[in-house]
C-alpha atoms as one frame of an Amber mdcrd trajectory, in Angstrom:
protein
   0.000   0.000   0.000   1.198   3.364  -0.924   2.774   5.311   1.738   0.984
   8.848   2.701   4.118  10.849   1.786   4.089   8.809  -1.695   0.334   9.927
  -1.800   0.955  13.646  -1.154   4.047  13.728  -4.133   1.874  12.189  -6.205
  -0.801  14.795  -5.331   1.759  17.883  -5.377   3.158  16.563  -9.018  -0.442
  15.951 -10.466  -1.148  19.687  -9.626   1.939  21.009 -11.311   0.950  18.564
 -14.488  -2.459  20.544 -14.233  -1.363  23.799 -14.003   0.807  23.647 -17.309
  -2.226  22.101 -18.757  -5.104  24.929 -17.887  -5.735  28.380 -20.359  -3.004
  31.202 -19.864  -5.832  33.670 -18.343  -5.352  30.968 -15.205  -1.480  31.316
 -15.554   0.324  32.897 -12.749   2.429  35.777 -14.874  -0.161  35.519 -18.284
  -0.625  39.076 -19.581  -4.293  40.416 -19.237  -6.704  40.086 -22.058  -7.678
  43.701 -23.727 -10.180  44.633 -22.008 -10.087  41.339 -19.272 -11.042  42.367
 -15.414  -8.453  41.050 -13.435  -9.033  39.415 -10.011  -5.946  38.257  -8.064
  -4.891  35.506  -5.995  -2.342  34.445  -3.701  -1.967  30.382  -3.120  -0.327
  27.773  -2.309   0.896  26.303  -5.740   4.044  25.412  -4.014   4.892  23.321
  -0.547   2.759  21.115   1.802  -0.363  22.676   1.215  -0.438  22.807  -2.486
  -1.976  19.378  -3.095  -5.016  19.857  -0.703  -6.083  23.273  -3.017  -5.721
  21.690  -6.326  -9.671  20.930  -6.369 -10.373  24.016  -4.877  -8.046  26.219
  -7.541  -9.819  23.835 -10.195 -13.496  25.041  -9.115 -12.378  28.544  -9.286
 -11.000  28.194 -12.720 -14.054  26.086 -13.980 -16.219  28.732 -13.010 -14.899
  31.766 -14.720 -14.235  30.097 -17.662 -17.818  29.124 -17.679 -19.022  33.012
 -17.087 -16.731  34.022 -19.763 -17.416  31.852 -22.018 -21.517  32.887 -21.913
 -19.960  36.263 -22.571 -18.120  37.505 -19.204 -19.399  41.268 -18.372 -20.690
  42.781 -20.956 -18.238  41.108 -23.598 -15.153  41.329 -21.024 -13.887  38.785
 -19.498 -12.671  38.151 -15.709  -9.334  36.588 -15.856  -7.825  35.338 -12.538
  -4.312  35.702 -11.844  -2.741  33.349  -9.132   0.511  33.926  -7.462   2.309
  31.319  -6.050   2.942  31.638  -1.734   4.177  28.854  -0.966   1.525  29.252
   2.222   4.107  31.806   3.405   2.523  35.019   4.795   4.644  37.387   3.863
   4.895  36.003   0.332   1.013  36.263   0.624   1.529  39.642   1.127   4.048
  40.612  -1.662   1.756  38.912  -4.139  -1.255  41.224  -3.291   1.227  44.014
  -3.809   2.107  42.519  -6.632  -0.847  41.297  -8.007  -2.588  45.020  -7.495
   0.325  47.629  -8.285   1.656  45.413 -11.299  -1.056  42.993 -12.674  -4.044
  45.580 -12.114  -6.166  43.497 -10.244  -9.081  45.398  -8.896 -10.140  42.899
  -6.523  -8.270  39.473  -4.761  -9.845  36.642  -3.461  -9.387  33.516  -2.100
  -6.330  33.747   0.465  -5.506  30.580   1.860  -4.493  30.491   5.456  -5.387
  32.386   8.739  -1.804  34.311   8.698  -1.783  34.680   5.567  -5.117  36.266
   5.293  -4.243  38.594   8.484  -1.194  39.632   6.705  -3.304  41.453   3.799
  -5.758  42.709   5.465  -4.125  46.127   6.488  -3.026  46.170   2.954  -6.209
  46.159   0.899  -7.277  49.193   3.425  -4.504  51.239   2.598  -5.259  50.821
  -1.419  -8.958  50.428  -0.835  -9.099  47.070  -3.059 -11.787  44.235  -1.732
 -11.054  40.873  -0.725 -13.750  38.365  -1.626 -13.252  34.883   0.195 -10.795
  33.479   2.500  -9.894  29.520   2.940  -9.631  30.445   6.754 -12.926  31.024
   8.955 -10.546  32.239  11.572 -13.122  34.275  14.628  -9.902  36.263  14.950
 -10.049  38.134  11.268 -13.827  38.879  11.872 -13.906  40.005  15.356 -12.727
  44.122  13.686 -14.497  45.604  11.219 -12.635  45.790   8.228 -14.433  47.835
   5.193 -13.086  45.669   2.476 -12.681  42.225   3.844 -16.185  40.031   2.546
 -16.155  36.369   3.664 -18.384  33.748   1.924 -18.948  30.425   4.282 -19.650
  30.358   7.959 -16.676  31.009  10.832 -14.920  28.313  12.375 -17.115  29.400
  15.692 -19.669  28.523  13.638 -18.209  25.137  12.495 -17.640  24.391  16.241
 -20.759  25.273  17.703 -22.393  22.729  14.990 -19.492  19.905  16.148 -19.900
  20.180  19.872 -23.620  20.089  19.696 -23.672  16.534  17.681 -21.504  15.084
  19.868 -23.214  15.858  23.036 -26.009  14.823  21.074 -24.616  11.322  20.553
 -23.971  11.569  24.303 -20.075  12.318  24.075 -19.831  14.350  26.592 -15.972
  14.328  27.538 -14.159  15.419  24.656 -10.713  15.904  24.354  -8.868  18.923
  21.916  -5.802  17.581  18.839  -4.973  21.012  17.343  -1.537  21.385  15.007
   1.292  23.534  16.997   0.505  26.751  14.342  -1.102  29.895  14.630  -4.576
  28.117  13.346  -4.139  25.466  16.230  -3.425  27.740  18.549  -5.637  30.959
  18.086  -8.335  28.105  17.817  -7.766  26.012  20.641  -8.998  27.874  23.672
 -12.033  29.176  21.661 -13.030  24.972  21.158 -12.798  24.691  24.825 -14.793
  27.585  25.496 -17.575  25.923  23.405 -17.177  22.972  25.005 -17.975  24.086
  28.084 -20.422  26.220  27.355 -22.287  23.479  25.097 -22.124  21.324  28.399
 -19.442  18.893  28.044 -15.814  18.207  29.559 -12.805  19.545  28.348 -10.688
  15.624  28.804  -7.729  17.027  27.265  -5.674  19.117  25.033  -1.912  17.782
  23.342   0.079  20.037  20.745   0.188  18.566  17.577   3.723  18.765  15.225
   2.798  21.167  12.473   4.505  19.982   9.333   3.587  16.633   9.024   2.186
  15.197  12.617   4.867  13.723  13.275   4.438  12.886  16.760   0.778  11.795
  16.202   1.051   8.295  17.656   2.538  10.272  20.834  -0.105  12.714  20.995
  -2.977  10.423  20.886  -1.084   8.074  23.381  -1.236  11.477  26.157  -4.839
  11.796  25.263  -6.191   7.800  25.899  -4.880   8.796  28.929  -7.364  11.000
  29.418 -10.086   8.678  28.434 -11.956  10.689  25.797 -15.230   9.961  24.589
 -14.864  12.291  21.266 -12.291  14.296  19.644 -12.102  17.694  18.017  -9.392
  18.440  16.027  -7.973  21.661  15.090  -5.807  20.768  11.942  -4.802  21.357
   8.545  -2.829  19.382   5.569  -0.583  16.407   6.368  -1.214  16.334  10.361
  -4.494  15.337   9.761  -3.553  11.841   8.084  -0.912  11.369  10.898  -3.133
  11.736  13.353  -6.468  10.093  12.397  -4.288   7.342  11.534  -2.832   6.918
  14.586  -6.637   7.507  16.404  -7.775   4.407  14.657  -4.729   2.517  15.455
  -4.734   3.088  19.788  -7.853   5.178  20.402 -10.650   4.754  18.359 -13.179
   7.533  19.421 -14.877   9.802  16.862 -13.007  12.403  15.376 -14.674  15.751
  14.485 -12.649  18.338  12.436 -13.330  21.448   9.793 -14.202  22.237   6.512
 -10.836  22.638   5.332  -9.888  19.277   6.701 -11.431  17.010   4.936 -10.974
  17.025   1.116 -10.019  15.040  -1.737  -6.117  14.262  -1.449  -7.049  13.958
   3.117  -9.441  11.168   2.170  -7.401   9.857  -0.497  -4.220   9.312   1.856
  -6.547   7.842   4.520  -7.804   5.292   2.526  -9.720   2.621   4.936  -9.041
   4.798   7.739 -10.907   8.137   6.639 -14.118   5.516   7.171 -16.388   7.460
   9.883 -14.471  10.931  10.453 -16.876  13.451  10.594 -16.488  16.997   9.624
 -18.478  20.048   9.145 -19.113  21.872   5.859 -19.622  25.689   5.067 -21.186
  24.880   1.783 -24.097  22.554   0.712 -24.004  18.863  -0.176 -23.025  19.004
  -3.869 -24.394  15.837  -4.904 -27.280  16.903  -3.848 -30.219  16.745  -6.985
 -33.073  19.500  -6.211 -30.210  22.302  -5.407 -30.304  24.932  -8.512 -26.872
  25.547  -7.878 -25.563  21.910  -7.210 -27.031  20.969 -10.420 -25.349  23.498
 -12.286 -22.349  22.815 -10.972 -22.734  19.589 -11.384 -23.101  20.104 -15.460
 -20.015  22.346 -15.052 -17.887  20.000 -13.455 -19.010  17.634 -16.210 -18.385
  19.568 -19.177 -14.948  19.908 -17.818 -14.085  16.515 -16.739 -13.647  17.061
 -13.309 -15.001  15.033 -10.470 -18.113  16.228  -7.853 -16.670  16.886  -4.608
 -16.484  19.048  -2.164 -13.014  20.637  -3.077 -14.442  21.882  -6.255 -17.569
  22.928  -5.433 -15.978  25.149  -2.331 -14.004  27.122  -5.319 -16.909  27.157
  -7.555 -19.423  29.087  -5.076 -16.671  31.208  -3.858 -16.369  32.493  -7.730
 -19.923  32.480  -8.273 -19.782  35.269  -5.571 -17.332  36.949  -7.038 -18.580
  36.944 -10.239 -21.903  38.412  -8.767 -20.227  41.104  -6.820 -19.070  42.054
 -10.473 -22.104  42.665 -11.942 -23.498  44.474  -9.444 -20.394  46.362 -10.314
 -21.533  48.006 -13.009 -20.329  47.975 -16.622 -16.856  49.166 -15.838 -16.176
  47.619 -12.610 -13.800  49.247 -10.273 -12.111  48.120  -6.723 -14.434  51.378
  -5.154 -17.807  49.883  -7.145 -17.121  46.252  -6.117 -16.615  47.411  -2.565
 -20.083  49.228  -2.726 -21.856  46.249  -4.834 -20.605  43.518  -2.629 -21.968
  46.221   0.613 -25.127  46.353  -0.696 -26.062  42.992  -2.441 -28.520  42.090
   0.446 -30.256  38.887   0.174 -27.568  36.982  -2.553 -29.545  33.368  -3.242
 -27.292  31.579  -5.649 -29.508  28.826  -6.057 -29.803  27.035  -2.868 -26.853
  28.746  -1.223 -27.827  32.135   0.565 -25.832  35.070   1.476 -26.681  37.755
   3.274 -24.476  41.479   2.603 -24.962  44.754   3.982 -22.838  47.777   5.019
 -23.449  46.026   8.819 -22.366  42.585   7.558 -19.469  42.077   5.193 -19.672
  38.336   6.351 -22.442  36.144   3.989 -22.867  32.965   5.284 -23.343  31.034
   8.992 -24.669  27.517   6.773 -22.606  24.835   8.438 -23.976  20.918   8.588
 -22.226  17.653   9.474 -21.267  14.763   7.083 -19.190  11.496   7.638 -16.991
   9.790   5.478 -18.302   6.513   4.385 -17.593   3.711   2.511 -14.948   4.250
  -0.466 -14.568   7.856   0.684 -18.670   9.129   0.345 -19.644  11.613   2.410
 -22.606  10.971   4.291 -25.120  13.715   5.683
């Protein structure tokens, strides 16, 4: 059986086969179309982290190109322009700067990281340029006001509110905290044992977990039997995960609860046999889901361009559906100061069985969060 590491390269070289492979608007230094809108990004194309936004990138791309292809805005196109991080903040930063002052870009979107979204933030104040979406639902980036900051899918206060509640529910009421030794595990973990508490359950434990890779996993979960657990929630990201659920199966053998971001194609794909019954909570609807306007046209999307239905993909499809209707409200010649007032004042944004709510109040759209388990042969189960 493959090893994980042998998974992830395989992952990490399959993205940089499919980034050679997509259209030049997609292409990190690709001059602008005459006439294009650019939108700018700064990802993880690079590093650790690169493998578990491929889908993600993918859904992005799938659904511009679909917009542009019915005729973008008004006969102009939106071309996205990613910049490669390396999930390094301050490389997250010099990208905006670059990505604004040299490429043009009148809006970003899509920073992936807590740090690395805190890092811009100050930035896109100072030249007044929005930032649609986040891949972090980091409390932390929410809790001040910032005018040009708009999130898309619920906070990670959100995400634990729904996890603690199902597992009291299921009558796990001592439940002990994994969370990877970063700033996400760390600004996180006393929030999840404030919720904890307050949902009426026992805080059993909380052990550090290595950052890069989990690499003392099997220790960690060791420290927390201990402790004699009923449920765990844990507060991780990228390779950790694998380490650790694998070594929960192997000595512990409670439920594991985790985020969003947790729990996507390549994570399941490394756990093989062992992702069977992790549960994790989800900003964004079910996208196999039949009756769901905008599952089903995603689903045709995702078919037209040979891509698989998962969640990965369907996370960076909505997140450039709301981009692309912050555009139109825009106006016909879109600027950073128009996009900040459309996305302000969009209201009630139903995107066909995903609602957002925006208002000069409310720069945050969405509090949807539900629960699914993996299942046989990786299927999530709601």
């Amino acid at each position: 059986m493959p090893s994980t590491l042998h998974l992830i390269s395989v992952r990490r070289r399959r993205l940089l086969l499919a980034l050679s492979a997509v259209p030049l608007p997609w292409l990190a230094h690709a001059a602008p179309s005459k006439d294009a809108i650019v939108v700018g990004q700064s990802a993880p194309l690079s590093g650790a982290m690169a493998p578990f936004m491929a889908e993600v990138l993918t859904g992005q791309r799938v659904a511009f190109s679909d917009f542009n292809q019915a005729g973008g805005l008004d006969g102009r196109p939106i071309e996205l322009t990613i910049l490669d991080d390396g999930f390094n903040p301050q490389k997250t930063l010099e990208n905006a700067k670059t990505l604004v002052e040299q490429h043009k870009a009148i809006a970003l979107m899509g920073t992936v990281g807590t740090a690395q979204t805190a890092a811009v933030l100050p930035y896109i104040v100072e030249k007044r340029v929005p930032l649609i979406s986040a891949y972090t639902g980091s409390p932390a980036l929410r809790i001040q006001a910032n005018p040009y900051f708009f999130t898309t899918q619920a906070s990670y206060a959100d995400e634990i509110g729904k996890m603690v509640r199902n597992l009291v529910t299921i009558q796990c009421n001592r439940i002990a905290v994994v969370y990877q030794d970063n700033e996400f595990g760390q600004l996180l973990k006393p929030l999840v044992e404030k919720m904890i508490v307050a949902g009426g359950a026992t805080v059993a434990a909380s052990h550090a977990l290595e950052a890069k890779s989990g690499a003392d996993a099997v220790e960690v979960t060791k420290k927390l039997a201990e402790a004699r657990p009923q449920g765990i929630i844990m507060i991780a990201a990228g390779p950790p995960v694998v380490a650790y659920i694998k070594a929960n199966k192997a000595l512990l053998g409670v439920p594991v609860y985790t985020f969003s971001l947790s729990v996507g194609v390549a994570i399941v794909k490394a756990l093989g046999n062992d992702a069977r019954g992790l549960a994790a909570t989800r900003a964004t609807p079910y996208p196999w889901r039949a009756t769901n306007p905008l599952a089903r046209r995603f689903q045709a999307a995702m078919e037209r361009a040979g891509k698989p239905i998962d969640y990965d993909h369907y996370v960076g499809y909505i997140n450039a559906q709301v981009v692309i209707e912050g555009l139109r409200a825009a106006g016909k010649d879109p600027s950073s100061a128009s996009l900040r007032n459309a996305m302000e004042n969009l209201g009630r944004l139903d995107l066909g069985g995903y609602v957002l709510n925006y208002s000069p109040e409310n720069h945050h759209g969405s509090n949807f969060v539900e629960i699914t388990v993996v299942g046989q042969d990786g299927q999530f189960l709601r």
